[in-house]
N, C-alpha and C positions, 0 to 999 in steps of 0.2 A: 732395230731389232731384226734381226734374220730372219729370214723366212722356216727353217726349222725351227727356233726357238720360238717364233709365236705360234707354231701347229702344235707343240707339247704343252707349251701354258693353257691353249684354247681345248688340247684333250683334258689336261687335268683341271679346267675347270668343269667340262663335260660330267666327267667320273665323279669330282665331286658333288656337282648341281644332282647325279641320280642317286648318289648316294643318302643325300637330305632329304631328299622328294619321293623316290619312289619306295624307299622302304628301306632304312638299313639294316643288315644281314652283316655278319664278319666278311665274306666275299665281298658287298659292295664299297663297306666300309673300309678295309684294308689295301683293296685297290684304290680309293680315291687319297688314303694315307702315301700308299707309295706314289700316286701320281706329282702327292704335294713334296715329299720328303724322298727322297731318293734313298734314305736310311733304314726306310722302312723295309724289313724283311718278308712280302707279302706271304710266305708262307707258314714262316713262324710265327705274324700276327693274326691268320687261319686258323692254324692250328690250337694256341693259347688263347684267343674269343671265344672261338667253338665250345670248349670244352669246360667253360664258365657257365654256371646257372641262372645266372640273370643274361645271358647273350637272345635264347630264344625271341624275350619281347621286349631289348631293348633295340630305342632308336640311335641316333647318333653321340649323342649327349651321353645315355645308356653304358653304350661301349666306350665309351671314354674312361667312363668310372669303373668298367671292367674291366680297363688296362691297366686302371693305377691299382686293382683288388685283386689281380693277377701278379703285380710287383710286388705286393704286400705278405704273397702266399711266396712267391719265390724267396723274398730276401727271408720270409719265415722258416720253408726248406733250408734254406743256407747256414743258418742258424742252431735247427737240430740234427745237420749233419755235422756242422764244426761241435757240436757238442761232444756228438758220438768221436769225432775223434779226437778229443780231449780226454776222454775216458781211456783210451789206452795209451799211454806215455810216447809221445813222439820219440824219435830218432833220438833229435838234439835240441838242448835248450832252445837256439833257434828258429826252431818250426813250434816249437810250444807259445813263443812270444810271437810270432805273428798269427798262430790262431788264434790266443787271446785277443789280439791287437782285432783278427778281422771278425771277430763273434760282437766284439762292442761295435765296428765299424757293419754289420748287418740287420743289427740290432736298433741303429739308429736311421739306415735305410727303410726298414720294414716300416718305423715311424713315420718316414720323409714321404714312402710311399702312400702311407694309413692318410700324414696331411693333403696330400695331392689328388686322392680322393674328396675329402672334405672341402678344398676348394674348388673342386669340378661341380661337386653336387649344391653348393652354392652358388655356383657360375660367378664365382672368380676365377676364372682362365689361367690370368696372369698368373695367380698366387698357385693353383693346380700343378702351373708345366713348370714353374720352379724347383716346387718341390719332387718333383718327378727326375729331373735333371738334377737334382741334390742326391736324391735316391742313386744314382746311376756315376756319380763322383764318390760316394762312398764307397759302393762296388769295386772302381776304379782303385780305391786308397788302400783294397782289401791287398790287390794283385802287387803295387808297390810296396806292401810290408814284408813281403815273401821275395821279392825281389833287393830290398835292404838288406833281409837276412843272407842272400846267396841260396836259398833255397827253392826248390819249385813246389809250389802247392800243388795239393792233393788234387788228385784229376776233379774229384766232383765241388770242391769252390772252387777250380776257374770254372767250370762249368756255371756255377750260378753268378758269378758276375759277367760271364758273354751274357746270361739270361737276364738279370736283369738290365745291362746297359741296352739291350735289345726293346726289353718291354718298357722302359721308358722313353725311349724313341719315339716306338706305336702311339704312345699313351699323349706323347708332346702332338704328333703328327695330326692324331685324330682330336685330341683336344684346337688345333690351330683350325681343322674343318667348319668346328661350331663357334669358335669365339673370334 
């Protein structure tokens, strides 16, 4: 091993040993996320902990289940915004059939996201970051139905599949911390 790469693995063991031990906070936590996952966005994993009601007094574990109930509200967002724009007749068939297409494919993330909770708060690990990465492949499936069509979605669902392919990263990251 190089001598660079054993001083990064030895800091992001550092960040994450403080991050279990001395108290986790979204800063400690989201730093020791990025330390581990290079995917991690630390500031939009800041920002979206933060601003969660359970972050105040949760530990590490806490925040894990805050990231898959921050997925769950996102793919939920995504969902009553393709609604609203189902309510006004799209352009062209085409963009009608891939809203449908991505309201059932949000619908079943918001699920993916809901289960990936449930196995964090069991501490099943495995079964948690699964479903979190399933969550974040439907997302994905939304932008390819829009892209089959020849059409570009509506600025705000690409917006919620950057966010949630984003918040299931976090949620995989900080779930690998504890399990």
């Amino acid at each position: 091993m190089r001598p660079s790469t054993a001083g990064a693995l030895a800091a992001a063991a550092l960040v994450a040993t403080l991050a279990l031990s001395v108290g986790a906070t979204p800063e400690t936590t989201c730093a020791a996320a990025a330390a581990h996952d290079r995917r991690v966005d630390y500031g939009f994993c800041v920002s979206r902990l933060s601003h969660h009601h359970d972050s105040p007094d949760a530990d590490t574990w806490g925040l894990a289940k805050v990231a898959a109930d921050v997925g769950v509200a996102t793919a939920g967002d995504a969902v009553y915004d393709i609604k609203a724009l189902l309510a006004k007749p799209p352009a062209d068939a085409q963009a009608r059939a891939a809203l449908e297409q991505c309201q059932r494919l949000y619908d079943a993330a918001e699920m993916a996201f809901a289960e990936a909770y449930d196995g964090i708060n069991r501490r099943d690990y495995a079964a948690g970051k699964g479903k979190a990465t399933e969550a974040a492949a439907l997302a994905r499936r939304c932008d390819d139905a829009f892209a089959r069509a020849a059409v570009r979605p509506p600025p705000q669902v690409a917006r919620w599949g950057e966010e949630s392919s984003k918040i299931a990263v976090v949620c995989t990251a900080i779930t690998d911390l504890i399990g």
